[in-house]
ZADOZA-516969 format. One line per field, with one value per atom (N, C-alpha, C): residue number from 1; chain; x, y negated, z. Coordinates in steps of 0.2 Angstrom, whole numbers. Layout:
ZADOZA-516969
tilum: [NUM; ...] .
mise: [A; ...] .
px: [X; ...] .
py: [Y; ...] .
pz: [Z; ...] .
This chain:
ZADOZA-516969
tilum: [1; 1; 1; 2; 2; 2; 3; 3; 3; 4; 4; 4; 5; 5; 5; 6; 6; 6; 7; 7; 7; 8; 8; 8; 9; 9; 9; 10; 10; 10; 11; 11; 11; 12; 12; 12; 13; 13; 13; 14; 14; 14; 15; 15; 15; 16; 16; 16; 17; 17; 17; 18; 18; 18; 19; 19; 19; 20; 20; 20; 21; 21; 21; 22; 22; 22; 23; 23; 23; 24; 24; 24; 25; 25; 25; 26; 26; 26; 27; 27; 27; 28; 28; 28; 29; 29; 29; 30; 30; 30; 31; 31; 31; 32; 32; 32; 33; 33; 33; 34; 34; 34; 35; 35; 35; 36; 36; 36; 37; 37; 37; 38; 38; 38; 39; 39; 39; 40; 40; 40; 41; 41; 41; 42; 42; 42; 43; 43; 43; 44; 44; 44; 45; 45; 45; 46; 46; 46; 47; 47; 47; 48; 48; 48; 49; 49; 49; 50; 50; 50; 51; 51; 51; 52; 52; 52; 53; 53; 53; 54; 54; 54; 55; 55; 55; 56; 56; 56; 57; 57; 57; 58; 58; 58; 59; 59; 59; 60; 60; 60; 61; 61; 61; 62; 62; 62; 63; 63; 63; 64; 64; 64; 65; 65; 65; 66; 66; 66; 67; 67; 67; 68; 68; 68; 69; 69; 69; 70; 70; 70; 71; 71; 71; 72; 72; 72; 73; 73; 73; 74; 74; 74; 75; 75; 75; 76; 76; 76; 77; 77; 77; 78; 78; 78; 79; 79; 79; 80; 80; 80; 81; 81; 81; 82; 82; 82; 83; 83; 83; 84; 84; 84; 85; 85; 85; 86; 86; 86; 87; 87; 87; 88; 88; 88; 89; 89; 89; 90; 90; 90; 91; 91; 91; 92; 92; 92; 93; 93; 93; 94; 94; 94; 95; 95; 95; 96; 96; 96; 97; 97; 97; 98; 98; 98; 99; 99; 99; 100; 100; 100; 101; 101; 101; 102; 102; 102; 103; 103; 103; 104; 104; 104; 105; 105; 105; 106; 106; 106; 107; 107; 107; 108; 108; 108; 109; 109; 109; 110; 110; 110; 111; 111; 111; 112; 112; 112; 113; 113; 113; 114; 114; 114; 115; 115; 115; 116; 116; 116; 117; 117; 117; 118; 118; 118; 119; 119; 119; 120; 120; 120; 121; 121; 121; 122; 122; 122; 123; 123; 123; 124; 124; 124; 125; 125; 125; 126; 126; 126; 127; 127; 127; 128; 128; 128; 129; 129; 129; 130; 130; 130; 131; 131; 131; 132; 132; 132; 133; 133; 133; 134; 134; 134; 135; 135; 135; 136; 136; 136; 137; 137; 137; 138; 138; 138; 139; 139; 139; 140; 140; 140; 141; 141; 141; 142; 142; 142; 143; 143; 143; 144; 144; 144; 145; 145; 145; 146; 146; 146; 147; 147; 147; 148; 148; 148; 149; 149; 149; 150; 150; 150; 151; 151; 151; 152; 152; 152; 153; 153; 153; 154; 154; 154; 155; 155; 155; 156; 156; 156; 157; 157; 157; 158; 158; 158; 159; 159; 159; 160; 160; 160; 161; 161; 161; 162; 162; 162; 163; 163; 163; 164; 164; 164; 165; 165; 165; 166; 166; 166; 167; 167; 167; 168; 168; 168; 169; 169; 169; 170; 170; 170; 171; 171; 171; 172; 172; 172; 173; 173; 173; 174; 174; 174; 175; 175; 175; 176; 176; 176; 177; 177; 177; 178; 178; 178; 179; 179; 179; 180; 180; 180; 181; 181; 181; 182; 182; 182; 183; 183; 183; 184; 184; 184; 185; 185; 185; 186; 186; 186] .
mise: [A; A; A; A; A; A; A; A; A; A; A; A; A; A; A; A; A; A; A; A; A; A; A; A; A; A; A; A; A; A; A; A; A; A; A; A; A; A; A; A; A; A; A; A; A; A; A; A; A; A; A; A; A; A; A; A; A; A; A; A; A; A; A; A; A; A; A; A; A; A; A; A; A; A; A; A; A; A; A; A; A; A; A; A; A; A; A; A; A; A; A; A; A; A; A; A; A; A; A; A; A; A; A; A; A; A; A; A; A; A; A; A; A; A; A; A; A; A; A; A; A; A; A; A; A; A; A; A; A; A; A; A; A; A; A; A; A; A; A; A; A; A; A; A; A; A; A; A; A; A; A; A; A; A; A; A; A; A; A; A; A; A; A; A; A; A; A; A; A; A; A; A; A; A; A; A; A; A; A; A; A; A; A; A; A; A; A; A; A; A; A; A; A; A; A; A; A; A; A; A; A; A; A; A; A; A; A; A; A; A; A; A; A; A; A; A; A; A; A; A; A; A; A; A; A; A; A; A; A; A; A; A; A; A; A; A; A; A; A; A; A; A; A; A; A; A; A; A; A; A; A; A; A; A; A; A; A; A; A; A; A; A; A; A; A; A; A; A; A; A; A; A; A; A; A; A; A; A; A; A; A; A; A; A; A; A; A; A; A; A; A; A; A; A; A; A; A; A; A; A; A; A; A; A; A; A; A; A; A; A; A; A; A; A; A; A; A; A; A; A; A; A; A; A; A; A; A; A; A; A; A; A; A; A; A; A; A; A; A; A; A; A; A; A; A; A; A; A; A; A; A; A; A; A; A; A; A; A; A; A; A; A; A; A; A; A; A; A; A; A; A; A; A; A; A; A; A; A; A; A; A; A; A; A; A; A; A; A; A; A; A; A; A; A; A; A; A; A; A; A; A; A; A; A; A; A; A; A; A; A; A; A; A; A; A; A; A; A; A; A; A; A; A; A; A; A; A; A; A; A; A; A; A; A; A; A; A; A; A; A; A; A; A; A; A; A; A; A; A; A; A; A; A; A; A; A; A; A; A; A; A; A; A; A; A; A; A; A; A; A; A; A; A; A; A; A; A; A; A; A; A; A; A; A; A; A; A; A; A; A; A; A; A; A; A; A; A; A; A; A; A; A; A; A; A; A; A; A; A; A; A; A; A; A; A; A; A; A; A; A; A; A; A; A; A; A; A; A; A; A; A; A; A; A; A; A; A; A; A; A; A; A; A; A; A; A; A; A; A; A; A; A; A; A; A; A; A; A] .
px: [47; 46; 39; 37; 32; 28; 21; 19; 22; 22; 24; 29; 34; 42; 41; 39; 41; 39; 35; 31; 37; 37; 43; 50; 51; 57; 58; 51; 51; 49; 46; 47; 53; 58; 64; 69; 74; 77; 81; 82; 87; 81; 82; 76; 74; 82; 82; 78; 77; 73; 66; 65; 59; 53; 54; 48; 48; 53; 50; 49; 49; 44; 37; 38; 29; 27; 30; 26; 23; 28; 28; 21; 22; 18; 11; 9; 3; 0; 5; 4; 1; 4; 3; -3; -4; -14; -18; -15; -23; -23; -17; -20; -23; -21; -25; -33; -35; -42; -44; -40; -42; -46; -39; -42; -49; -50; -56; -62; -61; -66; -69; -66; -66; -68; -74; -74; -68; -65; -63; -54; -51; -47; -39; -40; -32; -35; -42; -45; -44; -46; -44; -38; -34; -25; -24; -26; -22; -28; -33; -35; -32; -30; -25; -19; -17; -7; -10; -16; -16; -18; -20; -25; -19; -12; -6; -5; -3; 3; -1; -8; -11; -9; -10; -7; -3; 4; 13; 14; 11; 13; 10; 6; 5; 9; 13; 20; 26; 24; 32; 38; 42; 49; 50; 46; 44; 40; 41; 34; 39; 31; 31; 37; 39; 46; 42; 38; 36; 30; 33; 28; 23; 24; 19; 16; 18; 13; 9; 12; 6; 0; 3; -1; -7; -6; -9; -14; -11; -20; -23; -21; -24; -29; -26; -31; -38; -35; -40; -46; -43; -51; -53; -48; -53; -57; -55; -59; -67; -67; -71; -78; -76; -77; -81; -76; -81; -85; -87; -89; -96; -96; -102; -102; -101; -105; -108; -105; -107; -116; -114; -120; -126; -125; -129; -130; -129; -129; -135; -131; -135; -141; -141; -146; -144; -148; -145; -140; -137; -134; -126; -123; -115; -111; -116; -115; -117; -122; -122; -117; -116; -109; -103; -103; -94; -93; -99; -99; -100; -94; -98; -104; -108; -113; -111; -114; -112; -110; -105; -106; -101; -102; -99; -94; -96; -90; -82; -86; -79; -75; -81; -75; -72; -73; -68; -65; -67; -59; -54; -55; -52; -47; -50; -47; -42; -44; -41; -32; -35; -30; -24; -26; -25; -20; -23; -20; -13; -14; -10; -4; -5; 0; 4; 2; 5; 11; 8; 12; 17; 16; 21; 29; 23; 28; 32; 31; 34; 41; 38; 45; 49; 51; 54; 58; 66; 72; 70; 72; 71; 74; 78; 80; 76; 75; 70; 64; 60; 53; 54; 59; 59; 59; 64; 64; 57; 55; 48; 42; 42; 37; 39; 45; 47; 45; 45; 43; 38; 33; 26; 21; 22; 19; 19; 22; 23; 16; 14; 9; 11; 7; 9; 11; 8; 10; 18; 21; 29; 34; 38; 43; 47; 43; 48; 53; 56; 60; 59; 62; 58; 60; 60; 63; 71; 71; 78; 84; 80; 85; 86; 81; 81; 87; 87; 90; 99; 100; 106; 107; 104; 106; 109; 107; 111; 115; 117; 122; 121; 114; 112; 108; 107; 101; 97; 90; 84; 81; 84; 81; 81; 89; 90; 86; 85; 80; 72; 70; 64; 64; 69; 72; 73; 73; 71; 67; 63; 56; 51; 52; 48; 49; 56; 57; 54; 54; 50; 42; 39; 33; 31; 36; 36; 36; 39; 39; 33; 31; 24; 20; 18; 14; 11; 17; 17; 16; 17; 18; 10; 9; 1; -6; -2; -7; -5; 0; 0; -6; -4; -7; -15; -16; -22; -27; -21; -23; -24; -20; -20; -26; -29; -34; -39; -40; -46; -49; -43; -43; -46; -44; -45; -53] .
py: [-92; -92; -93; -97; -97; -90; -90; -83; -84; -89; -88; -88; -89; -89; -83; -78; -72; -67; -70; -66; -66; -72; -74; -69; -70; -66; -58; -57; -50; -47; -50; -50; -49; -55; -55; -57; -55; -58; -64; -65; -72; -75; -81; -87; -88; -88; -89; -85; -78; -72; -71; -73; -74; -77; -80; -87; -81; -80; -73; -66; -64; -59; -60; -67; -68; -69; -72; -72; -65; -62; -54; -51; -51; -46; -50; -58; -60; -58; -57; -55; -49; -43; -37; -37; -40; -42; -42; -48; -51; -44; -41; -35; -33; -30; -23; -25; -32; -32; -34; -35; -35; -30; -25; -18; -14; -18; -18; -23; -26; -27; -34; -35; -43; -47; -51; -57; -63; -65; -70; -65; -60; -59; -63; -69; -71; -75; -75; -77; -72; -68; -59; -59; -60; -59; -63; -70; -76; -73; -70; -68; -62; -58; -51; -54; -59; -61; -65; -70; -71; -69; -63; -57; -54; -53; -49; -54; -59; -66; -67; -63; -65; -61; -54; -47; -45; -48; -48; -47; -54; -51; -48; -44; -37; -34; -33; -29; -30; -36; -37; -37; -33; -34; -28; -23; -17; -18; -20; -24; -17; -16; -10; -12; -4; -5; -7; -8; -7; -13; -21; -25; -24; -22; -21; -16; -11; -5; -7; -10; -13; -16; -22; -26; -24; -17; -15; -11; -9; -5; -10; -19; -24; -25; -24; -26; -21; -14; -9; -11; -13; -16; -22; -25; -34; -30; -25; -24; -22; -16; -14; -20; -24; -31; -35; -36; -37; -34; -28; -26; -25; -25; -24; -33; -36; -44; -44; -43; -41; -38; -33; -27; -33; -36; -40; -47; -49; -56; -52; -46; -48; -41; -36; -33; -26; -20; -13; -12; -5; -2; 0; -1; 1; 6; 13; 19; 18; 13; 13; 6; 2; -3; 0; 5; 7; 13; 16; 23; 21; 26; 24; 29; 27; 31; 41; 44; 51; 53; 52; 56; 62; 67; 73; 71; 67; 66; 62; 59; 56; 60; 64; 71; 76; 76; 79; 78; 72; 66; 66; 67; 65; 72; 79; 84; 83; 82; 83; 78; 72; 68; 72; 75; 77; 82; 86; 94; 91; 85; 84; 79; 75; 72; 78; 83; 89; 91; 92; 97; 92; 86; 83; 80; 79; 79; 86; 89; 96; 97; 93; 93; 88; 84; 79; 82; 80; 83; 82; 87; 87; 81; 78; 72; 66; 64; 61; 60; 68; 71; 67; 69; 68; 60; 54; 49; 46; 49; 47; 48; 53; 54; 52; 49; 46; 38; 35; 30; 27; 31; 29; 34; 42; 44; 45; 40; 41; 38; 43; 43; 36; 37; 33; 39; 44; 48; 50; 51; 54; 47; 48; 44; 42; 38; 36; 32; 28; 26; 19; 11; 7; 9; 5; 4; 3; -3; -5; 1; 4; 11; 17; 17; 23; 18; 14; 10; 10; 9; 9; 17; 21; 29; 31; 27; 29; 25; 19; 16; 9; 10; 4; -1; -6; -12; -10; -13; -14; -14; -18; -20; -14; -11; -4; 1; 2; 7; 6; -1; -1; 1; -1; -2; 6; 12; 19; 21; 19; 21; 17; 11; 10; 14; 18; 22; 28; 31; 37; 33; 30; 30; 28; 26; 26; 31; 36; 44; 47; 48; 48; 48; 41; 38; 42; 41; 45; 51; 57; 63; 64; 60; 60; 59; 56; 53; 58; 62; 69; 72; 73; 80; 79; 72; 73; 71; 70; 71; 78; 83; 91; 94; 93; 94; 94; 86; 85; 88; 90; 93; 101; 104; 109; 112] .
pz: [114; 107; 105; 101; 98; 93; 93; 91; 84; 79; 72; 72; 75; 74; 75; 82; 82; 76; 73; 68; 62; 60; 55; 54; 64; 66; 63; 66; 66; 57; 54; 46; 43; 47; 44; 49; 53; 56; 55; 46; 45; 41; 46; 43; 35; 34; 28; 22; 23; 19; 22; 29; 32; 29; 25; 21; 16; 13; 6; 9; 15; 16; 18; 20; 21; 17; 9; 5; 1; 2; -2; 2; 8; 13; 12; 11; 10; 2; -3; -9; -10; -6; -4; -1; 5; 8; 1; -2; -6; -12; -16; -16; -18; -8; -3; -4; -3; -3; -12; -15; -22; -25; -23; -24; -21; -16; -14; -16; -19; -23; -19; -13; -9; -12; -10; -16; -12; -5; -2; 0; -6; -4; -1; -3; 0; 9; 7; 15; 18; 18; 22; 21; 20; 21; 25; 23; 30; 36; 37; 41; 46; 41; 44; 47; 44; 46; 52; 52; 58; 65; 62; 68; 71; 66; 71; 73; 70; 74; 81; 83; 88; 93; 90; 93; 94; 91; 95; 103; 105; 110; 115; 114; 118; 117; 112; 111; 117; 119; 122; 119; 122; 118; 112; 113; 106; 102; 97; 92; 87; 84; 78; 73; 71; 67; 61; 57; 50; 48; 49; 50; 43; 38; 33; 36; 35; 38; 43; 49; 52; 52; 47; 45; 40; 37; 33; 37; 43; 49; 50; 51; 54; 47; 43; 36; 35; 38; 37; 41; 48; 49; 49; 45; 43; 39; 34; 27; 31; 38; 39; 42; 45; 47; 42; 35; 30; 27; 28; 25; 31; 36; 41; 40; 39; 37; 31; 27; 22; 20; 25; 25; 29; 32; 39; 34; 30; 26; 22; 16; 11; 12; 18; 21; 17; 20; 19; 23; 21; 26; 23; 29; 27; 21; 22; 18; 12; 9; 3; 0; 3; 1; -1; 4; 6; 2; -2; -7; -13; -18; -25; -27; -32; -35; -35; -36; -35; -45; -47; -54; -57; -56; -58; -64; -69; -73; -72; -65; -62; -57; -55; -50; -55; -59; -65; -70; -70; -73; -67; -60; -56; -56; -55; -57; -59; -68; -74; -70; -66; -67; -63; -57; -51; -54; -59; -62; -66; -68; -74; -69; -66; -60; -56; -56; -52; -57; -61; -68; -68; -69; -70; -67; -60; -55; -54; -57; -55; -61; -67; -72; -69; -64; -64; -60; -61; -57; -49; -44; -38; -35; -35; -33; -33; -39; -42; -38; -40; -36; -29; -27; -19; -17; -22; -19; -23; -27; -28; -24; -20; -16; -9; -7; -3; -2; -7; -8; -9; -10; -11; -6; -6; -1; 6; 10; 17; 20; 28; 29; 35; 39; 47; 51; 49; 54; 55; 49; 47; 50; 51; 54; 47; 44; 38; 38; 33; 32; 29; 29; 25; 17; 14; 5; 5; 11; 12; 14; 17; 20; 17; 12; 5; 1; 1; -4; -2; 5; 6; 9; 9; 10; 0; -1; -9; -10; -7; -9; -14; -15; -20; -16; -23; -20; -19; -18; -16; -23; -28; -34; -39; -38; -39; -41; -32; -29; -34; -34; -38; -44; -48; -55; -55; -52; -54; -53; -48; -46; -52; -56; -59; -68; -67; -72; -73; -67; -63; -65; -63; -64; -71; -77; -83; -86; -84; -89; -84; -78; -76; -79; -80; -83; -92; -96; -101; -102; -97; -95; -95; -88; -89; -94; -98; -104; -108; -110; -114; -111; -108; -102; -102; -102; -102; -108; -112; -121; -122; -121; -121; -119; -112; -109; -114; -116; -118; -124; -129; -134; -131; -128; -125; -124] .
């Protein structure tokens, strides 16, 4: 089997949805490096998909259960990569690229935000709480679960599953902007 097919495969085992998980997971790449500030972020994605398609088969026949999460350590260090080119094109050193400026107003806006995110999460029905922090805060370390399997552990779609998580992070969101309305009054 060729390395792209297996890649495909292992994306998605029915061909058919395989072409929409690559699309998803290379949407997720350009992102990850958006987010970071990449000026050549969809090059740095097709860079990342092709650095695993390269890395499969060292797996053998156990290739990682969680090919975004995967994908997502291969991207940590493409970023790391660009950014030590980076540092060697445009001259200076790593630690001052890869650091923002020092300002005490942003470490306690960051607080503020931190204090208010807490509270919040804390009014929300335990069930809730839980598929919410299920969802977004799994580490690599914990033995988690994908989307698709929180999703059929309740008995619903995938679309579902989103469609309350993006409900849950609608009263969040609002919660938070009270909260940190309150504060600032304060």
């Amino acid at each position: 089997m060729r390395d792209w097919d297996r890649f495909y495969e292992w994306l998605n085992p029915d061909p058919d949805h395989a072409a929409s998980a690559y699309r998803e997971l290379r949407q997720l790449l350009i992102s990850f490096f958006k987010g970071r500030v990449c000026a050549d972020a969809e090059g740095l994605a097709d860079q990342t998909i092709e650095r695993v398609v390269q890395l499969l088969p060292k797996f053998g026949n156990e290739l990682p259960d969680h090919p975004q999460r995967y994908c997502y350590g291969v991207a940590y260090y493409i970023h790391k990569e660009y950014l030590r080119n980076e540092v060697s094109r445009n001259g200076g050193n790593l630690s001052e690229l890869s650091q923002e400026p020092y300002d005490p107003s942003l470490i306690e806006e960051k607080e503020e935000m931190d204090r208010c995110l807490y509270n919040c999460m804390q009014k929300l029905e335990d069930q809730k709480r839980e598929m919410f922090t299920r969802y977004y805060l799994v580490t690599p370390k914990q033995k988690s679960i994908s989307h698709q399997e929180m999703a059929d552990e309740r008995g619903i779609s995938l679309t579902a599953l989103r469609l309350q998580i993006l409900r849950i992070k609608e009263k969040l969101r609002a919660c938070i902007s009270e909260c940190r309305k309150r504060e600032g009054k304060n």
